[in-house]
N, C-alpha and C positions, 0 to 999 in steps of 0.2 A: 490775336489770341482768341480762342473760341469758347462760345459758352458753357461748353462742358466741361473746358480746362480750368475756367472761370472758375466754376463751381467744385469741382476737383480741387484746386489750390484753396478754397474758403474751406470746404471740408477737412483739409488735410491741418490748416490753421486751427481751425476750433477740435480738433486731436489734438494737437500740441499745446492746445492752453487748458485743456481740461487735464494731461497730463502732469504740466507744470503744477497747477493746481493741485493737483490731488497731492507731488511731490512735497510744498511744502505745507497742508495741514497734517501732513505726515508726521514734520520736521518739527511741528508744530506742538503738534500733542508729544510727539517725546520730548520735548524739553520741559515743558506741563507739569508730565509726570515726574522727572527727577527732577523737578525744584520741589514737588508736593513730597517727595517719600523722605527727603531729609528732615521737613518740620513736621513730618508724622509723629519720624521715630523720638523728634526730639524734644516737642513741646511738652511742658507741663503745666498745662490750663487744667487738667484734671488731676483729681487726687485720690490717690488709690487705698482701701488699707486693707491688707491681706492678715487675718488672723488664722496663723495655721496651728494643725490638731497636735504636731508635737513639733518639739524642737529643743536645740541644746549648742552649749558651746563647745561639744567635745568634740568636732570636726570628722569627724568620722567619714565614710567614703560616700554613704550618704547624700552630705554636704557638700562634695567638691562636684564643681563643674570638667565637663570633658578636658576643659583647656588645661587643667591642672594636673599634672600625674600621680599616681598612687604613691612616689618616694617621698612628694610634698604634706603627704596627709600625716602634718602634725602640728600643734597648738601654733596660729598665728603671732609672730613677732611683727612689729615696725618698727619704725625710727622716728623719734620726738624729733624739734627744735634742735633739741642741744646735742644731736648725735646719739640717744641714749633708747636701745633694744628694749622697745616696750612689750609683753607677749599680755594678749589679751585676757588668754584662760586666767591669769593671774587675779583679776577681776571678777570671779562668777561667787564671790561669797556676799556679793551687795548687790541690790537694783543695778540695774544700768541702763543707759543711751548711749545709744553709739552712731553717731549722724555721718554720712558721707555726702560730701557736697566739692565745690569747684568755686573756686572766684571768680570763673567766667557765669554762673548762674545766679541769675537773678534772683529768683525764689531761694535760693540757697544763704542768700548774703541778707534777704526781708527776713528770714527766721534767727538769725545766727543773735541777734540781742535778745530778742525772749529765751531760746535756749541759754543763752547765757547765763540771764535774770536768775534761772529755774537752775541752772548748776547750783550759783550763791544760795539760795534760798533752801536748798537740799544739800549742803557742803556736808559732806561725812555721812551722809543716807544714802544719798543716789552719785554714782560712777557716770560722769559724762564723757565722752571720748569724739572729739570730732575729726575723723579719718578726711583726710583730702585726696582725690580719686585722680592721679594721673598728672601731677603738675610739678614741677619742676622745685626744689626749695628754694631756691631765692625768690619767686614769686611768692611763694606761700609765705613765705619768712617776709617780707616784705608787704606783704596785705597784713598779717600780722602785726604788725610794728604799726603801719599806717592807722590800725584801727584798734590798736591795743588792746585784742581780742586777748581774754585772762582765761579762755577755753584750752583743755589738756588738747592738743592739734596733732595728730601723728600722720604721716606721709605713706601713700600707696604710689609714686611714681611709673610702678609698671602694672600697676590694676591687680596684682594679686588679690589684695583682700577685696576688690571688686567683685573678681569671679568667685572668690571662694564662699563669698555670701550673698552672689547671685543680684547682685547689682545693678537693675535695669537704667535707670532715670534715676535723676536728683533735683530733687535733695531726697533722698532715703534714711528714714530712721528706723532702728532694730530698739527694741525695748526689751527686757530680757529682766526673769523676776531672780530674785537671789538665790535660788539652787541650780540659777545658767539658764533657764527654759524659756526662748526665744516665745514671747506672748502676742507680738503685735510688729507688722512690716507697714512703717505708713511710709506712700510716694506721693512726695508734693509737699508744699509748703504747708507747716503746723502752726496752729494760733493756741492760745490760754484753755481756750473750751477745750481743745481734742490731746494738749498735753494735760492737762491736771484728771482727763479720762485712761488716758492712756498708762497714766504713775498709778494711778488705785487699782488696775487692774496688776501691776507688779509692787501692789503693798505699800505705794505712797500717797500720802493727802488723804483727806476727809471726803 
């Protein structure tokens, strides 16, 4: 074999492996990126609170997301525990919270005692409603029981009231003063300081 072929075939190698090379940091960074864009959209290490200029609980078109259609735009109902057609609007002549969370969320299950604490401690002043976002009822009816949450728990199995109030992340609280008007959107998990903040801006606590 001669020294040109020699050299020839070494060149023709070191193409092929800079090639392959390049092939899999290619392979490399996409997969990178889609392991990173799932815990983008899903983490809740940060805590958000969106105080908007108006709001209300009369759902109006306003308030529906695209995914929802205009024959829908009327006072949300769900289903309790017990089978029984709760409709929200029912609720706008008292304070309210209204938490949406998941048994799969961590942050969702650290707040669910203090919420709770703050239902008892406000029974008959402040409406607590803890919506569960996508989950099945025997799960929920079974976290339930297991942890013999005394929380009003009503079921969103197909994300309606997700979208209809715009439900990014959870744990998501709506806070809403007694003539309905949506005061305060916090994402992320809430402690003592930023609820007993959050109740005086809709006329509860000192």
């Amino acid at each position: 074999m001669g020294l040109k072929t020699k050299h020839w075939l070494i060149d023709l190698s070191i193409i092929v492996l800079i090639i392959v090379m390049g092939v899999f940091v290619v392979l490399e960074l996409r997969q990178t990126i889609s392991f990173l864009r799932p815990q983008a959209n899903t983490s809740q290490d940060n805590t958000v609170e969106v105080t908007p200029a108006e709001g209300s609980l009369n759902f109006e078109s306003d308030q529906i997301v695209e995914e929802v259609a205009p024959t829908e735009e009327k006072p949300l109902s769900l289903i309790d525990l017990d089978g029984k057609a709760v409709a929200i609007s029912d609720f706008t002549s008292s304070p309210m919270l209204v938490n949406f969370w998941a048994t799969w969320c961590p942050p969702c299950l650290e707040e669910m005692p203090l919420i709770e604490d703050y239902a008892d401690r406000y029974r008959g002043e402040l409406v607590v409603l803890a919506i569960n976002a996508g989950e099945d009822e025997g799960v929920v009816r079974d976290f339930v029981t297991r942890n013999q949450l005394g929380l009003a728990v009503l079921l969103d199995p197909t994300g309606t009231a997700s979208r209809q109030f715009r439900i990014y992340g959870f744990p998501t609280t709506l806070f809403y003063d007694a003539s309905g008007a949506l005061t305060t959107t916090h994402i992320g998990e809430l402690n003592a300081t930023l609820l007993d903040r959050y109740l005086l801006q809709i006329g509860l606590g000192e």
